[in-house]
C-alpha positions as CSV (number, residue, x, y, z in Angstrom):
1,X,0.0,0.0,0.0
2,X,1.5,3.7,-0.8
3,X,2.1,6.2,1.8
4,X,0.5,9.0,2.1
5,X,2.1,11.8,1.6
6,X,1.1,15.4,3.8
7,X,1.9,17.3,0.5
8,X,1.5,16.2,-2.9
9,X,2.1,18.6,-5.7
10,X,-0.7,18.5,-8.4
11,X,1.2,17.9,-11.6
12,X,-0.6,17.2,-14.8
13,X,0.0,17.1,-18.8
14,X,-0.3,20.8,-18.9
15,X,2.5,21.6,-16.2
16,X,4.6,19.0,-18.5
17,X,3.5,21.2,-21.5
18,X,4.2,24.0,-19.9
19,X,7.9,23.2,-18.4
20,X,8.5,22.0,-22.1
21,X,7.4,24.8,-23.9
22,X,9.9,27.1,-21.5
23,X,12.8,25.4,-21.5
24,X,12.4,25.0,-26.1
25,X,12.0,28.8,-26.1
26,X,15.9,29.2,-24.5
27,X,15.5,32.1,-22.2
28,X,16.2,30.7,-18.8
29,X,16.7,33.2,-16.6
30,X,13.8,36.1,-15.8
31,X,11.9,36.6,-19.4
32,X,8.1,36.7,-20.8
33,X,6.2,34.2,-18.7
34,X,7.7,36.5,-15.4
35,X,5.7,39.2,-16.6
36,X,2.9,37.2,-18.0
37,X,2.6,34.9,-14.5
38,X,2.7,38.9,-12.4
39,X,-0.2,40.2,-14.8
40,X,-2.3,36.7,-14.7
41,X,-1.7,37.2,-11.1
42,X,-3.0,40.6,-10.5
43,X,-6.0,39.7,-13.0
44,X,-6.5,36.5,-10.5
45,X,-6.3,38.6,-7.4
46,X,-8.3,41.9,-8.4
47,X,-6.0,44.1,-7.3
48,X,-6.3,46.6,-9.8
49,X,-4.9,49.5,-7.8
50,X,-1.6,47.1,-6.7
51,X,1.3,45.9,-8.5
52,X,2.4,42.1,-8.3
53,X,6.4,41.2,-8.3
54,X,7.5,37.7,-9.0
55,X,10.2,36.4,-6.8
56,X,12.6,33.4,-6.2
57,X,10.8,32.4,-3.0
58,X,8.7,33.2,-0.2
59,X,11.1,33.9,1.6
60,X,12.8,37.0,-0.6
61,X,9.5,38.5,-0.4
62,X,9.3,38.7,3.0
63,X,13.1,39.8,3.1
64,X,12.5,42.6,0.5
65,X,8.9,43.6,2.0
66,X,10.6,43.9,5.7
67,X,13.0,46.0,3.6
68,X,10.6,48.2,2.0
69,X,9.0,48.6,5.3
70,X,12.3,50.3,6.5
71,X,13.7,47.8,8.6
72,X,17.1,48.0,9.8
73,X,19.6,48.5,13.0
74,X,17.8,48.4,15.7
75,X,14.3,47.8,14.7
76,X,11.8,45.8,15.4
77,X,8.9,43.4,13.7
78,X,6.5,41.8,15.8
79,X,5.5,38.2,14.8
80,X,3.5,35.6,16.0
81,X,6.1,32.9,17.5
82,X,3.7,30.6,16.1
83,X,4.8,30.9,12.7
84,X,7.5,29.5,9.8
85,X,11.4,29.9,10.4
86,X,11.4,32.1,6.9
87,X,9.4,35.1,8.5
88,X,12.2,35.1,11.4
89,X,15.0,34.7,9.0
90,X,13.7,37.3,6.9
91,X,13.6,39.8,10.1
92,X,17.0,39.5,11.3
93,X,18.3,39.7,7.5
94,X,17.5,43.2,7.8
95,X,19.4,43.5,10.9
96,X,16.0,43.9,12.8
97,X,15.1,41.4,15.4
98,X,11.7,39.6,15.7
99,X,9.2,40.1,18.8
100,X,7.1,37.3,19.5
101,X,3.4,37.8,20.0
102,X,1.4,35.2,21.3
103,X,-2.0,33.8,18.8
104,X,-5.3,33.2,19.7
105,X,-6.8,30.1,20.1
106,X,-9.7,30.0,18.0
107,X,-7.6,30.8,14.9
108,X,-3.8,30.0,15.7
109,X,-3.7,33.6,14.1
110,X,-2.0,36.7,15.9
111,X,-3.6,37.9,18.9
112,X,-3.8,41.4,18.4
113,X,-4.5,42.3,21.9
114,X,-1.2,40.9,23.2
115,X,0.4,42.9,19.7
116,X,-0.9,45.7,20.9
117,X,0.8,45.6,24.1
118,X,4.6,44.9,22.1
119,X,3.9,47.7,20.1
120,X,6.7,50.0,21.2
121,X,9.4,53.2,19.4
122,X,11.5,50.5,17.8
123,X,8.4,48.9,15.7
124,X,8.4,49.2,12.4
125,X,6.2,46.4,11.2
126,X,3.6,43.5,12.4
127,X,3.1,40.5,10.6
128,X,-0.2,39.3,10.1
129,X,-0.1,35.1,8.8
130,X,-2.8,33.3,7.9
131,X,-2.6,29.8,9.3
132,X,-3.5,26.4,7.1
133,X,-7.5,27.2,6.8
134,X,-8.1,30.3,8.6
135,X,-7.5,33.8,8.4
136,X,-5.9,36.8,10.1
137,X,-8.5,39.5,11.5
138,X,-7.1,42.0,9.2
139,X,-9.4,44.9,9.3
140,X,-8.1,44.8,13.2
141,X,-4.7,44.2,12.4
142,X,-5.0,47.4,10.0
143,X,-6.5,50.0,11.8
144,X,-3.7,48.4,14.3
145,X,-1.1,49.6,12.8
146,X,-2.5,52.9,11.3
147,X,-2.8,53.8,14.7
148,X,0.8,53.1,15.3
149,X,2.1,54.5,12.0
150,X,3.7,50.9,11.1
151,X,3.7,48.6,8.1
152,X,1.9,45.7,7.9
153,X,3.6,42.2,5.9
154,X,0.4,39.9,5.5
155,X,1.9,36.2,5.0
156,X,-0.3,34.8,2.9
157,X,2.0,31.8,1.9
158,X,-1.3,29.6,3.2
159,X,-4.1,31.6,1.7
160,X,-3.9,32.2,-1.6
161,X,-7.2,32.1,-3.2
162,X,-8.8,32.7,-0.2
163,X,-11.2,35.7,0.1
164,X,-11.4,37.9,3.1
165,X,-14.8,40.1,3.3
166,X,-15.5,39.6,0.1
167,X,-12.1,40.2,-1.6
168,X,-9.1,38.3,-2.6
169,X,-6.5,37.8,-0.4
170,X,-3.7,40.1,-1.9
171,X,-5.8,42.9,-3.3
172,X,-5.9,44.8,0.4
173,X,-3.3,44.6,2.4
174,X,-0.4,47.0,2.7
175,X,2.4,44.5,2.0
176,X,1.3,40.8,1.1
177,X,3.6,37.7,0.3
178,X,2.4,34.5,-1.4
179,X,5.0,31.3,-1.4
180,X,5.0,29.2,-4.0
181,X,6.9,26.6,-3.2
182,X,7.2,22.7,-3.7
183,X,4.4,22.0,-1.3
184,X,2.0,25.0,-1.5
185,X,-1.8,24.9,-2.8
186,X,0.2,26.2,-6.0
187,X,3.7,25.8,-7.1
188,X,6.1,27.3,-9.2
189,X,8.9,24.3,-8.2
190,X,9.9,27.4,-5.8
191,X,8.5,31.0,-6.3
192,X,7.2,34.0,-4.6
193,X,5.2,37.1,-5.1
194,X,5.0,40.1,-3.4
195,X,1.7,42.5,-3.7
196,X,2.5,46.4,-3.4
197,X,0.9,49.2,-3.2
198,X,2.5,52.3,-5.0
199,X,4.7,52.1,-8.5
200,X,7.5,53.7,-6.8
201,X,8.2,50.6,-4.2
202,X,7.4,48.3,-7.5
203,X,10.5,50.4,-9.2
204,X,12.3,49.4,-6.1
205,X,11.8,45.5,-5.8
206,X,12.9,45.4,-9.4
207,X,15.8,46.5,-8.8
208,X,16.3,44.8,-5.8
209,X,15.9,41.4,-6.6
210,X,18.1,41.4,-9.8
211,X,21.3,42.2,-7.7
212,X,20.6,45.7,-7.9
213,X,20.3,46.3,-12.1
214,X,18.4,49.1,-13.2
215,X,17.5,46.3,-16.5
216,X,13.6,47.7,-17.5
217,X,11.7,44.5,-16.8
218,X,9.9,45.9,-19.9
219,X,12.6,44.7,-21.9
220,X,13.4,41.4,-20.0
221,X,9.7,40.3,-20.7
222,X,10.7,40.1,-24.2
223,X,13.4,38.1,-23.5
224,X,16.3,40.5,-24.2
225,X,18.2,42.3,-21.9
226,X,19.8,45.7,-21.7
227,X,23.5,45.6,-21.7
228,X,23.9,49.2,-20.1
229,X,22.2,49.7,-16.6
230,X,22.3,51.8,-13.6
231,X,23.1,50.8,-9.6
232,X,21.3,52.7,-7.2
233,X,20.6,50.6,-4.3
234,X,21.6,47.0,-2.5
235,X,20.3,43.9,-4.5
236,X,20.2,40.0,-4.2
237,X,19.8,37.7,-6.7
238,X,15.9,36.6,-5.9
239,X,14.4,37.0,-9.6
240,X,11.9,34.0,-10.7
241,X,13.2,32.1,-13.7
242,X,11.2,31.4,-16.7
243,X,10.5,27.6,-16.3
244,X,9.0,28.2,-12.8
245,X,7.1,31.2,-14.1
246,X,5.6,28.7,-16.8
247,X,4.4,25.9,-14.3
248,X,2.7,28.4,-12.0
249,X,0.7,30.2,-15.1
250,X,-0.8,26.2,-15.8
251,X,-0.8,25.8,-12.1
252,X,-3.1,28.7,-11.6
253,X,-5.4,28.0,-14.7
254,X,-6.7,24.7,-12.2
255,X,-7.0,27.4,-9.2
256,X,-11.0,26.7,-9.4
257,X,-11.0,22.2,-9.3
258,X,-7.6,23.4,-6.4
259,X,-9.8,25.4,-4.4
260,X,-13.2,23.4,-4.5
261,X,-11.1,19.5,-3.9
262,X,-9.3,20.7,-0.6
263,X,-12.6,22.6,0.6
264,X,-14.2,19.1,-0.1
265,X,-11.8,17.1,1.9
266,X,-11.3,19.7,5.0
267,X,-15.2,19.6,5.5
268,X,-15.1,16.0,5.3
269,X,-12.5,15.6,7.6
270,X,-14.5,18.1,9.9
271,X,-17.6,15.9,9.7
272,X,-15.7,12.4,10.4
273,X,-13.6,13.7,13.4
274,X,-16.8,16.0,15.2
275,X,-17.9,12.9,17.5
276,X,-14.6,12.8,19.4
277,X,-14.1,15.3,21.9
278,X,-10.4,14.7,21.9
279,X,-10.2,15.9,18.9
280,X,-10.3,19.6,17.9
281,X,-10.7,20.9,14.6
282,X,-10.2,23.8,12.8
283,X,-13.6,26.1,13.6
284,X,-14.4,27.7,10.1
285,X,-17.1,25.7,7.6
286,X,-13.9,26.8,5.0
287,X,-16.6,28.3,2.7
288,X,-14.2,31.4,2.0
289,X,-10.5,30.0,1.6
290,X,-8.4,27.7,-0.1
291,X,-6.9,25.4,2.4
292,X,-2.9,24.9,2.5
293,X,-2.9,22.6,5.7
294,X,-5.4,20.7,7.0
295,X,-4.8,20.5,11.1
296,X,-6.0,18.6,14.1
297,X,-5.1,19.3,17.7
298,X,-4.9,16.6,19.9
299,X,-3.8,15.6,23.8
300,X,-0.4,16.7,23.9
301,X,0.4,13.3,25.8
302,X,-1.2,11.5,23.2
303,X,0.3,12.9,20.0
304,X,3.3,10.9,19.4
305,X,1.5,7.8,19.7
306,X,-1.2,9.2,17.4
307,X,1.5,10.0,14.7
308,X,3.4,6.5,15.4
309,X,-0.5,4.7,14.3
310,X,-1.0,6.6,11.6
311,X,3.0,6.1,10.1
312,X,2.3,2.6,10.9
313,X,-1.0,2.5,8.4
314,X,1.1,4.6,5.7
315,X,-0.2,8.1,6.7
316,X,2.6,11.1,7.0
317,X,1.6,13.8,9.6
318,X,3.5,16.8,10.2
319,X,3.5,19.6,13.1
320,X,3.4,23.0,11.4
321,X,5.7,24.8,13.7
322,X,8.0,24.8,16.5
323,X,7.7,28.1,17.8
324,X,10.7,31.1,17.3
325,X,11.1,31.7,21.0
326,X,12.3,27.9,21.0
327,X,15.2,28.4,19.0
328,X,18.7,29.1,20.0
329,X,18.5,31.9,17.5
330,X,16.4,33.9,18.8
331,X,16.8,33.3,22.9
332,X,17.8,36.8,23.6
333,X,14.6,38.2,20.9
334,X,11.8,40.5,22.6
335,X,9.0,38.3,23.5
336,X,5.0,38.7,25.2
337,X,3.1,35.9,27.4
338,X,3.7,32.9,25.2
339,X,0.8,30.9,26.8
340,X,-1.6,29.6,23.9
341,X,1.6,29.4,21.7
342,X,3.6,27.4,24.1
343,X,-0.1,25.1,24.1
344,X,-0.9,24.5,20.9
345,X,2.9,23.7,19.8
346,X,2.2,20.5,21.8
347,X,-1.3,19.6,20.7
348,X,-1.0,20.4,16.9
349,X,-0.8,17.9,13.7
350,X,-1.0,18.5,10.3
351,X,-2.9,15.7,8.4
352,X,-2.4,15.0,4.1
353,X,-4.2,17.2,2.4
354,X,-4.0,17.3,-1.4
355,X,-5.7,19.0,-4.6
356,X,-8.2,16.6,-6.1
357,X,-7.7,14.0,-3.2
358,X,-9.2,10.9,-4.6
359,X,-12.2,9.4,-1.8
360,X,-10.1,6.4,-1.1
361,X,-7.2,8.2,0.3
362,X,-9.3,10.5,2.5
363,X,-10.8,7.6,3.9
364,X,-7.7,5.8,4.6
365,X,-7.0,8.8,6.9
366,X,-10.5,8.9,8.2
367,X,-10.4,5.3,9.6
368,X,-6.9,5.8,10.3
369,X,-7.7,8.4,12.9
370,X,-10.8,7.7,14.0
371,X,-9.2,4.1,15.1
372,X,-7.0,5.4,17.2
373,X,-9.2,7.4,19.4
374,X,-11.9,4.9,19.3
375,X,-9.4,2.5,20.7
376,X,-8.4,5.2,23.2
């Protein structure tokens, strides 16, 4: 019997077609399906009054939003602690340091009453994240830090696709990153975007993620390049490539069968698992996102037997995360009451979820679960 894997990338004939197509055309590095992949995303996304920036990863969007947000020396970004190792590596690449913030329970998302309290001269930014299947109170988290006069970086490396009061995630916030990684609801191979607001700080991320060159991306979009540029600020090399510009354009033509399959599953799972009070699941009927993760939380004494039965009957789990505060890294980082973070770090398991999840795999996880705590 084959194991089932948390992730599984959705990889059909057109992403074959696609990768095909790009690497025949010859023009490898950043070229035309970069700028055709930015303007299929803003179309996607509705956000006609911000401008979408393809990037190597996730992570060099968060590194050149903190940047844009003025990070430096001496600063500060508040965080959840509850949250991935890229948004804390991003932070201190600037030189800043992270402040961990504690989440709430209901939604593993920031807790903005405790942010409030971190909220000190040093801040210069507050990251919102959006966790597996539920989102961020962003209209709080906004008004937040307009009355604060800080930046706000919306991780939305698990919501894309996801709507929030009617609109698409990444057509509101201030700064917004999507990942789009191996194992994300979409992937690129590796890939990330980040959503701005003004053409100026567009101008800026340009330059900044192709080592600095002043190149027009005009002209790299038709696969040429200008031989004569300008330096007027620090750069890294975090462009997207071609190829992985071409698999996310057929990626995102299936965002409609993605978002539907994994809304299927999650409110299956929901259904299955509701008789077991042991079991928590996430409280949301998912009618408004596109799940990433699906998660359960279970007794922290029980969970490594409950992962050990499920690897034994094929089934991966994962525990999306260990917190920041626990690392060696960041021991001597600014940090709030830690109390539902410290919790749930214990209790949490990530479960396979997959686009177009055929009915005999989620039932193999189904019974695979519900054994265990009916044998409990």
């Amino acid at each position: 019997m084959d194991n089932i894997p948390v992730f599984k990338p959705l990889l059909l004939e057109d992403e074959f077609k696609a990768s095909n197509e790009a690497l025949e055309n010859g023009w490898l590095g950043m070229g035309s399906y970069v700028g055709d992949f930015e303007s299929a995303m803003q179309e996607f996304l509705g956000a006609e009054d911000r401008h979408c920036v393809a990037l190597s990863t996730g992570h060099a969007a968060l590194h050149l939003g903190f940047l844009l947000s003025g990070a430096g020396p001496g600063d500060e970004i508040i965080t959840p602690s509850f949250n991935n190792i890229a948004d804390f590596q991003a932070i201190i690449a600037t030189r800043a340091k992270p402040v961990f913030c504690d989440i709430d329970e209901k939604t593993l998302c920031i807790d903005l009453n405790k942010a409030k309290e971190l909220i000190g001269p040093k801040t210069k930014a507050i990251v919102g994240m959006d966790y597996d299947c539920l989102l961020c109170d962003h209209d709080g988290l906004n008004t937040l830090a307009e009355e604060h006069g800080i930046r706000v970086m919306h991780d939305a490396a698990h919501s894309f696709g996801s709507t929030y009061q009617g609109k698409k995630v990444g057509s509101f916030s201030d700064l917004c990153m999507f990942s789009f990684d191996p194992v994300k609801t979409i992937t690129c191979i590796d890939g990330g975007l980040l959503v701005v607001r003004s053409e100026e700080e567009r101008r800026r991320l340009h330059e900044m993620r192709l080592i600095g060159m002043g190149q027009p991306p005009e002209v790299m979009y038709q696969n040429k390049r200008a031989w004569t540029y300008g330096v007027r600020s620090i750069g890294f090399r975090y462009h997207m490539a071609n190829l992985h510009a071409a698999i996310g354009l057929a990626q995102l033509k299936k965002m409609d069968d993605i978002s539907r399959t994994r809304r299927e599953t999650c409110i299956r799972y929901n259904k299955a698992f509701a008789e077991f009070e042991e079991i928590i699941t996430p409280q949301t009927d998912f009618a408004d996102v596109t799940p990433f993760l699906y998660y359960v939380r279970v007794p922290a004494d029980k969970r490594d037997d409950f992962r050990a039965e499920l690897s034994d009957r094929g089934i991966d789990t994962g525990i999306h995360w260990q917190p920041g505060h626990s690392f060696e890294l960041f021991q001597d980082c600014r940090r709030g009451d830690l109390s539902v973070t410290d919790k749930i770090v214990d209790e949490i398991v990530s479960l396979p979820l997959h686009s177009m999840m055929t009915d005999e795999t989620q039932q193999r996880v189904i019974e695979a679960v519900v054994g265990f705590f009916k044998c409990e």
